[in-house]
C-alpha distance (Angstrom), angle and dihedral (degrees) to the residues before:
residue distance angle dihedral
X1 . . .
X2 3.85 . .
X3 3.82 121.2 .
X4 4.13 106.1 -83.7
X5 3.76 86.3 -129.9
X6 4.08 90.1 63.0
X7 3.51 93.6 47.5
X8 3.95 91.3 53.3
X9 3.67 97.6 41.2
X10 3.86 81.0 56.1
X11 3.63 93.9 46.9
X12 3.80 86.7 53.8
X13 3.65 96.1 56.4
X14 3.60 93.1 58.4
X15 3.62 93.4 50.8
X16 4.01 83.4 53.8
X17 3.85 97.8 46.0
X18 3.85 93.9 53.1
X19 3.68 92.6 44.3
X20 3.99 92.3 52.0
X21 4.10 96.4 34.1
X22 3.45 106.0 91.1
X23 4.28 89.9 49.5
X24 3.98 88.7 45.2
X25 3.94 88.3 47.6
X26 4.28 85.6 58.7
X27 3.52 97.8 43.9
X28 3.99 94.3 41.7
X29 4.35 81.1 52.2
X30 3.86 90.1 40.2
X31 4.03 84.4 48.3
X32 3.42 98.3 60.6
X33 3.77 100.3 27.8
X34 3.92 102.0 125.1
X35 3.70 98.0 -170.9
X36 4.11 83.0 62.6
X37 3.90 125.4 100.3
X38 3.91 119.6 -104.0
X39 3.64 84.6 -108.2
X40 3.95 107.4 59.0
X41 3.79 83.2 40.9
X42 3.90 81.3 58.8
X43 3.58 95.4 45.2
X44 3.77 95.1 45.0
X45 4.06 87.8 48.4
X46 3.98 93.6 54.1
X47 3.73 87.8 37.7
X48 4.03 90.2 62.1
X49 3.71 91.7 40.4
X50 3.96 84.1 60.7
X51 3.41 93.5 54.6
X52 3.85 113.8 104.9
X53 3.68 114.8 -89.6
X54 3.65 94.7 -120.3
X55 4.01 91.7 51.8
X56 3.81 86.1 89.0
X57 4.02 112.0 95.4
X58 4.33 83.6 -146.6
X59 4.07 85.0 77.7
X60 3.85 87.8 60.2
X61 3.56 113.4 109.8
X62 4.09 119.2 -155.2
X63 3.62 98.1 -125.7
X64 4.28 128.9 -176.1
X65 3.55 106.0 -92.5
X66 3.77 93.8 -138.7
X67 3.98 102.9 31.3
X68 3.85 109.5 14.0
X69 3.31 96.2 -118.5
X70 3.85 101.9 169.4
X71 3.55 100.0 -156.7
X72 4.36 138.3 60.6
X73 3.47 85.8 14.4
X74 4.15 110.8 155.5
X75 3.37 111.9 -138.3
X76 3.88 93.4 -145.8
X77 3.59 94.3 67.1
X78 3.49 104.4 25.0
X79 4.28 89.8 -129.8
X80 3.70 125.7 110.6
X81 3.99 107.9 -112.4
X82 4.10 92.6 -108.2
X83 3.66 80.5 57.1
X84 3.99 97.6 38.6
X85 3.68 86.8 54.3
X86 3.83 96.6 50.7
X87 3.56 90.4 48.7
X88 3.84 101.1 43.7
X89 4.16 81.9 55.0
X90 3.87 93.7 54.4
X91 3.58 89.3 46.3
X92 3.71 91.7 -120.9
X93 3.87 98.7 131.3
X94 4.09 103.6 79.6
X95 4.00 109.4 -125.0
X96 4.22 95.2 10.6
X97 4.03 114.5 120.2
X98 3.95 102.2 -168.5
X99 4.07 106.2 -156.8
X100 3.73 116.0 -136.7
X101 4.11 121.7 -175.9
């Protein structure tokens, strides 16, 4: 089980990244816009740099829906692969037929 206080900081960073995405979408276009002046390129480049840090979707962390265990989580099922593999063997993953020999 991760530390509650990891799990909420990562919680609050995806609050933060859908709040800033749609102005980081127009100054990533505005960025790379070549039929723009030098100087709305600028603007758009010191305009993302003001962004908060944890507006960027990179500082996400894929996290175990049920535990928060940051890593071999698989993205499909949202579970960590300790936890995958529990499940599969209870049956509780819909469509999943764990092998055991």
């Amino acid at each position: 089980m991760a530390k509650k206080s990891k799990i909420a900081r990562n919680e609050q960073r995806k609050v933060i990244v859908d709040r800033y995405a749609a102005k980081r979408l127009e100054l990533k276009k505005a960025l790379v816009d070549l039929n723009g002046t030098d100087e709305s390129r600028e603007a758009a480049r010191v305009g993302l740099q003001k962004l908060p840090r944890n507006a960027s979707p990179v500082r996400l962390r894929s996290r175990d829906a049920i535990d928060g265990r940051p890593r071999g989580v698989l993205t499909k099922f949202g579970v960590s692969r300790v936890r995958f593999r529990d499940m599969a063997h209870r049956g509780e993953l819909p469509g999943i037929t764990k092998s055991s020999w």
